[in-house]
C-alpha positions as CSV (number, residue, x, y, z in Angstrom):
1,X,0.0,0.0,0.0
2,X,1.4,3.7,-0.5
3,X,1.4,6.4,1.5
4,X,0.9,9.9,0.3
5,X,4.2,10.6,-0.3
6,X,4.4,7.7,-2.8
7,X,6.7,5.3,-0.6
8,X,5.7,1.8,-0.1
9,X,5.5,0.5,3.0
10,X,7.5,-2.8,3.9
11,X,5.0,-5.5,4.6
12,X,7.2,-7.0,7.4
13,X,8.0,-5.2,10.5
14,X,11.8,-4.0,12.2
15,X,11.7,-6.9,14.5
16,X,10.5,-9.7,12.4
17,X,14.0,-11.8,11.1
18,X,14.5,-12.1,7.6
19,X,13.3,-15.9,6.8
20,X,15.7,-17.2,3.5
21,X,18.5,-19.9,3.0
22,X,21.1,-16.8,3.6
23,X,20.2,-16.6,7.3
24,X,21.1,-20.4,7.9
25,X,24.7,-19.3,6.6
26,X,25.5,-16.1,8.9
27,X,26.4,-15.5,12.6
28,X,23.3,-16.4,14.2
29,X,21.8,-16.8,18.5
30,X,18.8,-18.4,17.5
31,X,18.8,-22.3,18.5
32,X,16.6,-23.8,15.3
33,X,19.0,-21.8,13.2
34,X,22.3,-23.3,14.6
35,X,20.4,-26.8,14.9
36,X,20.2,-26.5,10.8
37,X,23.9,-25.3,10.6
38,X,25.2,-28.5,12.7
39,X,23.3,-30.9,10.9
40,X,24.0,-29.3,7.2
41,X,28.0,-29.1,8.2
42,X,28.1,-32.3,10.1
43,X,26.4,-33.8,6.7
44,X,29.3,-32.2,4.6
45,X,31.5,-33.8,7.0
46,X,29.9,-37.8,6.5
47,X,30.3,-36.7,2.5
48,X,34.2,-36.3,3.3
49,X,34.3,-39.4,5.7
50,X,32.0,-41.3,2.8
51,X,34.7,-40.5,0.0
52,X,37.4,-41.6,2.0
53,X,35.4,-44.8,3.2
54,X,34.8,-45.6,-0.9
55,X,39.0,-45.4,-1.1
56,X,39.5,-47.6,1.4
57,X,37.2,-50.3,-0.3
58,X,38.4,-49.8,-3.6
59,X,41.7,-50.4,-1.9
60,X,40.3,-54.1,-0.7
61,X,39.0,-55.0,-3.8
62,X,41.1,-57.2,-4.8
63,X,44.7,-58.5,-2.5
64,X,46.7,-57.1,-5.1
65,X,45.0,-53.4,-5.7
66,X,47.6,-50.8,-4.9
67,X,45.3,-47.8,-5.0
68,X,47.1,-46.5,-2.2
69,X,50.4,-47.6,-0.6
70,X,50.0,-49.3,3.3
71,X,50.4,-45.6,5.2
72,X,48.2,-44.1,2.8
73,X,45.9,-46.5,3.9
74,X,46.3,-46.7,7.8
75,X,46.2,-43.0,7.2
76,X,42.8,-43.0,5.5
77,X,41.6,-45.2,7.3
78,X,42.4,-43.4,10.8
79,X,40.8,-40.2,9.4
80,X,37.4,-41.9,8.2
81,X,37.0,-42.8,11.7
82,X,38.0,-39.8,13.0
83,X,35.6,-37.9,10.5
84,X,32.3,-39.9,11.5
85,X,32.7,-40.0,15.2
86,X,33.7,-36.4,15.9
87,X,32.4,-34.4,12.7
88,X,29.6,-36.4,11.8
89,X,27.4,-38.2,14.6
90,X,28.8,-35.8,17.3
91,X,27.8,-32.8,16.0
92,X,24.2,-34.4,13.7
93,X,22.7,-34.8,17.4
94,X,24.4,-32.0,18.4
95,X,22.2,-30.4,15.6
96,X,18.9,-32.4,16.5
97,X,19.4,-31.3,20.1
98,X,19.4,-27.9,19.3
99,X,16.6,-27.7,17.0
100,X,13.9,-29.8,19.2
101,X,15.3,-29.5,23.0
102,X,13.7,-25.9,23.2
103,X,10.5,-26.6,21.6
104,X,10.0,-29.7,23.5
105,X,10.5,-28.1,26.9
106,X,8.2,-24.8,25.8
107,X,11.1,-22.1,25.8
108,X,11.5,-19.1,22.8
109,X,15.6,-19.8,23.3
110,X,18.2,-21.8,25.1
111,X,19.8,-20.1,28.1
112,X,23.3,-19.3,26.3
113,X,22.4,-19.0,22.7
114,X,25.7,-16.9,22.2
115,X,28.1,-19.9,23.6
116,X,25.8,-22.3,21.7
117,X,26.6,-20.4,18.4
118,X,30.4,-20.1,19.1
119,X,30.5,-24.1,19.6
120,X,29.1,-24.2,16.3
121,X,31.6,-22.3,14.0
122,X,34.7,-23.9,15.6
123,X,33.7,-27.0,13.9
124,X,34.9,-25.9,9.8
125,X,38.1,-24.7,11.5
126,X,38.6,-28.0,13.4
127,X,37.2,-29.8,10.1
128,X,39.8,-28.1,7.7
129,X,42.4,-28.6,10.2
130,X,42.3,-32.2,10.4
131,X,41.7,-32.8,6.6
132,X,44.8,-30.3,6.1
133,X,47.1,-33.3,7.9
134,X,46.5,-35.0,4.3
135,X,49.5,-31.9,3.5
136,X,52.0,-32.9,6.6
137,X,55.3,-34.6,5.4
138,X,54.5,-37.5,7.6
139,X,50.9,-37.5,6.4
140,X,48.1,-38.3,8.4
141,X,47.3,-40.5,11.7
142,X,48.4,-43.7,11.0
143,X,47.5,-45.5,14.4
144,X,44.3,-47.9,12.3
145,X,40.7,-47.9,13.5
């Protein structure tokens, strides 16, 4: 609707947050928000550990495959598990917690939404930082599964 001095007037309010996919990938306090963001990065994460599981299998294909040499291996193989346990199905019911905890118990927001948003974007650092040990000249973890 105008007004008289020919402006139009913005249907949503001040207050009202802006609801598109670009406010799932800023800084955000709100719980359901950060709930999204754990689960979307964690599932990133299982795509990494999921590529590095289908190199280890092509690797046992057949006893003679030499896809990758026996560190490469122990290497990959040390990092997939590292991947799914701590950047995966950690943080997924991280996510799940976030998202359904507050409207099960009734509240608008969890008590330290500011903390809880923190937690979640030191997860890409610590992500990058342990795929980046692919680039050390003594490669990766090698300790097995």
């Amino acid at each position: 609707m105008d007004n008289i001095i020919g402006y139009r007037e913005s249907s949503t309010s001040q207050n009202e947050p802006e609801n598109n996919w670009r406010r799932y990938f800023s800084f955000s306090t709100d719980h359901k928000v950060i709930g999204v963001q754990y689960m979307v990065m964690s599932f990133i994460f299982f795509l990494v550990g999921g590529l590095l599981a289908m190199v280890i299998r092509a690797k046992l294909i057949t006893p003679q495959s030499n896809v990758v040499d026996r560190p490469l291996y122990n290497g990959l193989f040390t990092l997939h598990g590292t991947i799914m346990i701590f950047l995966w199905i950690i943080p997924f019911n991280a996510g799940i917690s976030n998202y359904l905890v507050p409207l099960m118990i009734g509240v608008r927001d969890i008590a330290f939404p500011l903390l809880n948003a923190i937690s979640f974007w030191m997860i890409p650092p610590r992500g990058i930082l342990l795929l980046s040990s692919f680039l050390l000249p003594n490669g990766t973890a090698q300790s097995g599964w």
